[in-house]
Every structure is written in structure tokens, then in C-alpha cells.
C-alpha positions as CSV (number, residue, x, y, z in Angstrom):
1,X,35.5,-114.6,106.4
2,X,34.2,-118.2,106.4
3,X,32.8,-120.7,109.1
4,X,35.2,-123.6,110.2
5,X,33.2,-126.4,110.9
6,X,35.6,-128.6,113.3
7,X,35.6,-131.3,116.9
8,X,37.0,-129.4,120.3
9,X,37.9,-130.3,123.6
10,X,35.9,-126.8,125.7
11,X,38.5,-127.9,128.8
12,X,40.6,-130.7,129.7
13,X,39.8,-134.0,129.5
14,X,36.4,-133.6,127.9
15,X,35.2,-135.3,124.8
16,X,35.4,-133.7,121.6
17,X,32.4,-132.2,120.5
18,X,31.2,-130.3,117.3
19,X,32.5,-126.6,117.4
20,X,33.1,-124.0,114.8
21,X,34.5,-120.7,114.5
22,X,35.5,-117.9,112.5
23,X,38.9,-118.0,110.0
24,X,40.0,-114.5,109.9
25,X,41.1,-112.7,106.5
26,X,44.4,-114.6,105.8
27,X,47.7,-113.3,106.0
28,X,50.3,-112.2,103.3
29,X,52.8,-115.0,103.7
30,X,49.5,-117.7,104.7
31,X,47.9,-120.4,103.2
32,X,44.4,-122.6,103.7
33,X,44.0,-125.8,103.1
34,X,40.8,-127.9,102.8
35,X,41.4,-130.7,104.8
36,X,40.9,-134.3,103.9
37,X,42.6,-136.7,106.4
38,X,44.2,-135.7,109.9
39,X,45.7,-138.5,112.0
40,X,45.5,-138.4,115.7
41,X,48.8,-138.8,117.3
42,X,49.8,-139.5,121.2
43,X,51.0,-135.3,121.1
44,X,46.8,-134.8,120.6
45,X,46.1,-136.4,123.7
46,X,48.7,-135.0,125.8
47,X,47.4,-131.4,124.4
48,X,43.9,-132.5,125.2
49,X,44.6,-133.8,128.8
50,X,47.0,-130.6,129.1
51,X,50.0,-132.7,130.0
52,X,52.4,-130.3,129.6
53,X,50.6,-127.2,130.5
54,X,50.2,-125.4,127.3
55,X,46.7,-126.4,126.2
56,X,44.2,-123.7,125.8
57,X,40.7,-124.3,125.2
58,X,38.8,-124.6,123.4
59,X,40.9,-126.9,121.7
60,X,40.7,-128.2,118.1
61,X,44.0,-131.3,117.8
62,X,45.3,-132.0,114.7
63,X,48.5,-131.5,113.6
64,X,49.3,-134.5,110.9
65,X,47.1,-132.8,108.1
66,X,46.5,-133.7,104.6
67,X,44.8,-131.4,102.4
68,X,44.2,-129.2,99.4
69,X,45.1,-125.8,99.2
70,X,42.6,-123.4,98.8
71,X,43.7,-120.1,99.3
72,X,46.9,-118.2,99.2
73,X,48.2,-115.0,100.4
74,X,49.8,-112.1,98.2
75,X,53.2,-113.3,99.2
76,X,53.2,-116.9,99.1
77,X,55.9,-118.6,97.6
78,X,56.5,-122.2,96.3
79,X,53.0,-123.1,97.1
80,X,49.9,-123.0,94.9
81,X,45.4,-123.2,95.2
82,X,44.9,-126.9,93.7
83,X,47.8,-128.7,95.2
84,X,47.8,-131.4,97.8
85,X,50.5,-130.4,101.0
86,X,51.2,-131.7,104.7
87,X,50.7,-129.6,107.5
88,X,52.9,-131.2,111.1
89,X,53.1,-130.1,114.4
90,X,54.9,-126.2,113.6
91,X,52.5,-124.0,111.7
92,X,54.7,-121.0,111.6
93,X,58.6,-119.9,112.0
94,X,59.8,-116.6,112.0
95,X,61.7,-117.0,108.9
96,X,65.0,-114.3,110.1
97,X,66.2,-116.1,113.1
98,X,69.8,-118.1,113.4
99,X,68.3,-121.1,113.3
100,X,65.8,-120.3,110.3
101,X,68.6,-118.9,108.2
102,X,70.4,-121.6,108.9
103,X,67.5,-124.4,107.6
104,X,66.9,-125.3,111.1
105,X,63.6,-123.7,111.2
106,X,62.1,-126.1,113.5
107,X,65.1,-125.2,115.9
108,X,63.2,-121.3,115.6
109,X,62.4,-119.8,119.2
110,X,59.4,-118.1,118.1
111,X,58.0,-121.2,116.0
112,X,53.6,-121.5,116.6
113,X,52.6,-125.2,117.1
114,X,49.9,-126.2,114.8
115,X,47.4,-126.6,118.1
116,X,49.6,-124.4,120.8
117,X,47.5,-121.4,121.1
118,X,46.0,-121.9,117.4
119,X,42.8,-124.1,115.7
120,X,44.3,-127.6,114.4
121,X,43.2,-130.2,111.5
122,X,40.4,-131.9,113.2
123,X,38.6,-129.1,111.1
124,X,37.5,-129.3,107.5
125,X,39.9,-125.9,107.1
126,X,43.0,-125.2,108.6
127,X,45.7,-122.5,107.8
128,X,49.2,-121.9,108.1
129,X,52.5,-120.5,106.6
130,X,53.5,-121.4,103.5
131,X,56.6,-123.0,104.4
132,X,55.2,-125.8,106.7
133,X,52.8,-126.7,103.9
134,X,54.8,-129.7,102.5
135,X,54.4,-130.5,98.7
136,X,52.7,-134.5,98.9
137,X,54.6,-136.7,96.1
138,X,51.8,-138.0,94.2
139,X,53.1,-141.5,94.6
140,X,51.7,-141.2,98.2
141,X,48.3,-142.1,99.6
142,X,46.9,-139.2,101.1
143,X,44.8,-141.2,103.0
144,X,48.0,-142.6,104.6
145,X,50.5,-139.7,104.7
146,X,49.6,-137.6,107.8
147,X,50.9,-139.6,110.3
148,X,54.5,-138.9,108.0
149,X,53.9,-135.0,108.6
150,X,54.9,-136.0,112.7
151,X,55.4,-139.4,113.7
152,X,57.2,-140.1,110.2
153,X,59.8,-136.9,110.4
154,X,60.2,-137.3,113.7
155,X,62.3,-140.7,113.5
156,X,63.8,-139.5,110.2
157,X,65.3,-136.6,111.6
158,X,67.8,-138.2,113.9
159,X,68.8,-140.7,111.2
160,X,70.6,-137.9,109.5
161,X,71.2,-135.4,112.2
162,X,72.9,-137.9,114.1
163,X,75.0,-139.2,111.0
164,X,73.9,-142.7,110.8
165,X,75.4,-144.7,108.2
166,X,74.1,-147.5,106.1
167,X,76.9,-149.8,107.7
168,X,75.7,-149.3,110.9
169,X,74.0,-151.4,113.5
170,X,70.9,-149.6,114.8
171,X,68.0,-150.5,117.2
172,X,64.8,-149.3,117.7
173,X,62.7,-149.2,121.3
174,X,59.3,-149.5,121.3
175,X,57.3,-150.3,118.0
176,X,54.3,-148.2,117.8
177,X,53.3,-145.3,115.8
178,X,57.1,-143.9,115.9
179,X,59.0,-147.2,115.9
180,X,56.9,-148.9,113.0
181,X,58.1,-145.8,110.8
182,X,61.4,-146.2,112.2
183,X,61.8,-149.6,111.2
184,X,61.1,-148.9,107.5
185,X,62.9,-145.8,107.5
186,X,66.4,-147.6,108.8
187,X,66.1,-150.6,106.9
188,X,66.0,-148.7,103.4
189,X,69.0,-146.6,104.9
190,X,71.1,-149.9,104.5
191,X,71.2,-150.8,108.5
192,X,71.2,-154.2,110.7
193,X,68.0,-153.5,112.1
194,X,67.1,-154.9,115.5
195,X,63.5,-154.0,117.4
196,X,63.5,-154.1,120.7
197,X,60.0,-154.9,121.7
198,X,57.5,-156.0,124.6
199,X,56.0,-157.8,122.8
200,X,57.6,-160.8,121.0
201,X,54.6,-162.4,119.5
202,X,54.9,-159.5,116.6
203,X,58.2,-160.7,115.7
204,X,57.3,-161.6,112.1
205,X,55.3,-158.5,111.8
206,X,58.0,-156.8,113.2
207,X,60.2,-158.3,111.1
208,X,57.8,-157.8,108.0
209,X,58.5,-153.7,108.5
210,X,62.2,-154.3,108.6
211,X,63.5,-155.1,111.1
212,X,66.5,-158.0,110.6
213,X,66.2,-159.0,114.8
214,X,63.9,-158.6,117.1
215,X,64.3,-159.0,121.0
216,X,62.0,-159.1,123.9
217,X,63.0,-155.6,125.9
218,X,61.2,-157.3,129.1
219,X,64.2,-160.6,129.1
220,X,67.6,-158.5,130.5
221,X,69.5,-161.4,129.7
222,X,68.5,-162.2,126.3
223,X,69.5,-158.4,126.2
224,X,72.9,-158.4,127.6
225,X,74.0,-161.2,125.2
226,X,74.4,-158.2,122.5
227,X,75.9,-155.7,124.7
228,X,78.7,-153.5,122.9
229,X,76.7,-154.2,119.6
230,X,75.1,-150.8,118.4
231,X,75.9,-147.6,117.2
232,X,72.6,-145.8,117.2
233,X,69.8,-146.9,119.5
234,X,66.5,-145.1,119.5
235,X,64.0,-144.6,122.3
236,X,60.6,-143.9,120.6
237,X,58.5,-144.9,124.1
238,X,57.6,-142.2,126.6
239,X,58.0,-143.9,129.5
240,X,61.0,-144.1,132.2
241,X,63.3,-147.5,131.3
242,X,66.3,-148.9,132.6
243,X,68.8,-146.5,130.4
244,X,72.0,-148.2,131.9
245,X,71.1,-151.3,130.2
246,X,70.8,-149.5,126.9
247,X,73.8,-147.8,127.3
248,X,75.6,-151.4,128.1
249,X,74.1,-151.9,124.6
250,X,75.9,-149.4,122.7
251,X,79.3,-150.0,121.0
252,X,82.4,-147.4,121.0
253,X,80.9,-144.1,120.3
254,X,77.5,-145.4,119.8
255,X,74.6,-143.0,120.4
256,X,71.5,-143.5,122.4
257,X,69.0,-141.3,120.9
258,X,65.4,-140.5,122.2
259,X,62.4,-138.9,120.2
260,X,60.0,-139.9,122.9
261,X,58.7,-137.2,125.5
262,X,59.7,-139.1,128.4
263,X,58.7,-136.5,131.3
264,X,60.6,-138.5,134.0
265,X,64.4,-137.0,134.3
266,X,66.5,-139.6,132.5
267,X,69.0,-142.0,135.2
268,X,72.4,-141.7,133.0
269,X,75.6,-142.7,134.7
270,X,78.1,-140.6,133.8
271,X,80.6,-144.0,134.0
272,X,78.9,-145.5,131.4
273,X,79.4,-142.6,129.0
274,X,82.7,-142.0,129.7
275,X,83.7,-145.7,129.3
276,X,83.0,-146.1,125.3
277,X,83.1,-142.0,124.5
278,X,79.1,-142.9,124.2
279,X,76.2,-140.0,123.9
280,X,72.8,-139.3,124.9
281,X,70.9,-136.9,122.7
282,X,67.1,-136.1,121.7
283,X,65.7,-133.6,119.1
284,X,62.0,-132.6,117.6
285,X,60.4,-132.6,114.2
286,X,62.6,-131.6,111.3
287,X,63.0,-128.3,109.2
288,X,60.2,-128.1,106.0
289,X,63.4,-129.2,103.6
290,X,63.9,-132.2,105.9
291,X,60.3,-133.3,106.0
292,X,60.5,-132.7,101.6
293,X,63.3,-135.0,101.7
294,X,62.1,-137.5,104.1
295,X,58.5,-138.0,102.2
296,X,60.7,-138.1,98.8
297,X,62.3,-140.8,100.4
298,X,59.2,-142.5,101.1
299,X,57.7,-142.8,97.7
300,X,61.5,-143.7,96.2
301,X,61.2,-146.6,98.8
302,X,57.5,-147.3,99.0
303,X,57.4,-146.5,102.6
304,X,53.8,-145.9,104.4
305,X,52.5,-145.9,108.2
306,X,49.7,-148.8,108.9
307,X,46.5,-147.0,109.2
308,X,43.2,-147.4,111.0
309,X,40.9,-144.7,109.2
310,X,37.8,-143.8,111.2
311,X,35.3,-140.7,109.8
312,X,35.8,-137.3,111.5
313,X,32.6,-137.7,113.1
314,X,34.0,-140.3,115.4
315,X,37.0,-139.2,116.7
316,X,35.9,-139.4,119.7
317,X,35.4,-143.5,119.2
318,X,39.3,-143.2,117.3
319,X,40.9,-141.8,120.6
320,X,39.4,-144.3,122.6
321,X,40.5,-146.8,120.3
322,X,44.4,-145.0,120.6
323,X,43.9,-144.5,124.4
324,X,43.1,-148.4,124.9
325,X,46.5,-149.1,122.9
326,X,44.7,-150.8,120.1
327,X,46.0,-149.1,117.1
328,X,48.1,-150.5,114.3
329,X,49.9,-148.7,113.9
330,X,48.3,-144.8,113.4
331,X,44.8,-143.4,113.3
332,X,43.9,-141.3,110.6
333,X,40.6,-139.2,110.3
334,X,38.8,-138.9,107.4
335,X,37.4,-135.4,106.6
């Protein structure tokens, strides 16, 4: 057995402080991996504050890992001591399941969460299956990449579960650590790209990441001037919004889409669905083969998250920083 050395919360809401523990002989189908950059995603703080009632402490966040592996159990496949991977936010799957057999592992009913009920990457060791550690294409930065292993899969996902096309007309709410990714992601996909933002001042930033349009979210109607325009519309914010309006914004069959843990039951009129045959649908991370594909498709297209790196030691400094709203776009630790 060896020593962890790694930052925990010892109850909700407290600052992180220096904590270590005890990593257990490793199982057959496990892996470890020495960790060298973790980014802190909005998921860490609602597990810290125990938002949604899962937390158990004490609790180590960290679920957008970057690391070498360093160990291997007997039956490990695909996976090898020396090579760089990804760890997100599932650490486990049951691997027999519908959904797993089907290579919708992250659909699996008895998946583990990286930090539900388990030690996370804000650790200098952190272990899981072999099939959530995701092979790094070395034309990525590790010190960039994390953020991809959540916030990045979690906006590709929908882009091909949800069939959108290159000759679409897509928007994107909210441009933050999800949307920026977004951005990127759908303008190499071949799609008019529109942001809508609250905050119009980043236009040429905005811009700059991809998008072709962007429009202030807070003017209605600047808004309602492209009403009937979109096919796929995705919510990345977590917060309640006016979803009639964005549904007014949706063409014929168009698809309003959220990826962001809005905890507030969602207003939609059933009238404005029926009208223009329109849907409303959500979905999590994506399956390990997903995730392979999405980060090949970032080094094909030279895609990256905007980082702020600050030194394990002072994560507690880095959530402030992401508490206050000041990051651009992700925070990434360095191990």
C-alpha cells in the first residue's frame, strides 16, 4: 500500500486542507495514475457544498485528471505503466449491463463517479478502471486537457447524439467553461454558430472561439428578431431562464438541448412544442469511445479550453477565484 498525499473538504463548505490516506492493493481490472494537472470544474463545488446530496466527507474533488499511469492490474486491457490518460467524472462502469454492451457506458446504472463515494484528482495519485482512463493524443497539452475529460465531452456529446449536422444553424447559451468549448467544438463541425451571451462586450472574443454571431441574451427583442432560426440550441448555464423564448427561437424540428444542472423544474409549454414538432432533451458525459473520439477531434482541429493554472497548494485561492466568476475560461491545478 502507499500514502496519497491530497486537499479535502472534512464537511461541507469548509476549505480544503492537506489530507492523506491509504490506496488499497489495486484491483484486477484497475489502474493508478500519477497525477499532474486536475482542473476544478463548477460539479467540484456543488460536491463540496453538497448540493445535491451525495457528498461524503471527507472529500477529495477532482474529476478532470491528467496523469501518468503507474500501475496496472492483472487484467487490464488497452492501457499501459508510462502512458499519459484522462480520468472524467465516471471512474467505473459495470462493463455487462444494456447500456455498457451497448457503448453507452456512461448510460450504466451502477457507474461510480470519480468523487461520489470515492478519493478524486486533487491528489498526486488517483485510481480507476481501465476503461475511463482515456489515451491523451500527444498533440495535446496536458496542462490544458483536463477540463476536455468533463466540461469538453460534455458539449460534444449532444452534438452527435442529437444528430447535428454541419449545415445546421446552432446556438450556444451561456459562454463559460462549457460554452467556450462548445463554441470551438461546433464551429469545426461546419455550423452557423451564434453565442448567446450576457455579456456583449466579449463579442470579439467570443467571436475569436467561433462563434459567427453573438447576441446579448439580456435584450428580448434583439432576440425575437431571429425567432424560427435554429435547429439545435444549447443551454450550458445552470440557472432558471425564460425557455419559451428559446423555444420561439427554434425552427421546425429544432431541438433545445441542456447540459447544464439547472435544479429549478424547467417552464416548457407544451404549445410551443407541439407547434414546430420541437424537442427538449438533456444528457451527461459521454461513453470512453466518445470521449477517444472527441479529444481526437481536438488535436485534428487544434481545439483547447482557456486555462488559468494555479499550483495544487492553492486550490483553495483557485476556487475562490472560480466562485467570484473570474475564470477564463477553466482552472486547472498543477500537481
Amino acid at each position: 500500500m502507499s500514502q496519497v498525499q491530497a486537499f479535502a473538504a472534512l464537511s461541507a463548505g469548509e476549505s480544503l486542507q492537506a489530507h492523506s490516506y491509504q490506496l488499497g492493493q489495486i484491483g484486477a481490472e484497475e489502474v493508478t495514475i500519477k497525477v499532474e494537472y486536475c482542473g476544478i470544474c463548477h460539479s467540484d463545488l456543488s460536491m463540496l457544498n453538497n448540493d445535491w446530496g451525495m457528498s461524503q466527507y471527507p472529500l477529495i474533488p477532482g474529476h478532470e485528471v491528467i496523469g501518468v499511469v503507474s500501475e496496472v492490474g492483472e487484467s487490464v486491457k488497452g492501457v499501459k505503466v508510462g502512458e499519459r490518460v484522462g480520468l472524467g467524472w465516471l471512474a467505473s462502469s459495470c462493463m455487462h449491463c444494456n447500456p455498457c454492451m451497448d457503448g453507452a457506458h456512461n448510460l450504466c446504472a451502477s457507474q461510480v463517479g470519480t468523487i461520489t463515494g470515492r478519493h478524486g484528482g486533487f491528489a498526486d495519485t488517483v485510481r480507476c478502471h481501465w476503461a475511463w482512463a482515456i489515451p491523451i493524443p500527444k498533440e495535446l497539452d496536458p496542462a490544458k486537457a483536463g477540463p476536455l475529460l468533463c466540461g469538453g465531452i460534455t458539449v460534444f456529446n449532444p452534438i452527435v447524439q442529437m444528430g447535428v449536422k454541419p449545415t445546421d444553424k446552432v446556438a450556444v447559451i451561456g459562454i463559460g467553461g462549457l460554452g467556450h468549448l462548445a463554441l470551438q467544438f461546433l464551429n469545426k463541425w461546419g455550423c452557423e454558430v451564434t453565442a448567446f451571451s450576457s455579456s456583449p462586450d466579449k463579442a470579439e472574443e467570443l467571436k475569436a472561439l467561433g462563434a459567427h454571431r453573438v447576441l446579448n441574451s439580456r435584450d428580448s427583442e434583439a432576440m425575437a428578431q431571429h425567432n424560427g432560426s435554429y435547429d439545435f440550441i444549447l443551454n450550458t448555464t445552470n440557472v432558471s431562464l425564460d425557455w419559451n423564448a428559446y423555444l420561439d427561437l427554434l425552427a421546425a424540428k429544432g431541438k433545445l438541448h441542456t447540459v447544464g444542472a439547472v435544479l429549478e423544474p424547467m417552464a416548457i409549454p407544451a404549445f410551443s412544442l407541439l407547434s414546430g414538432q420541437k424537442s427538449v432533451s438533456g444528457s451527461p458525459l459521454g461513453s470512453p469511445a466518445l470521449t477517444k473520439t472527441m479529444l481526437e477531434f481536438c488535436a485534428r482541429h487544434q481545439i483547447s479550453p482557456m486555462t488559468e493554472e494555479f499550483a495544487l497548494p492553492d486550490v483553495n485561492q483557485a476556487i475562490d477565484h472560480l466562485k467570484a466568476g473570474k475564470a477564463r475560461y477553466r482552472v486547472v491545478l498543477k500537481v
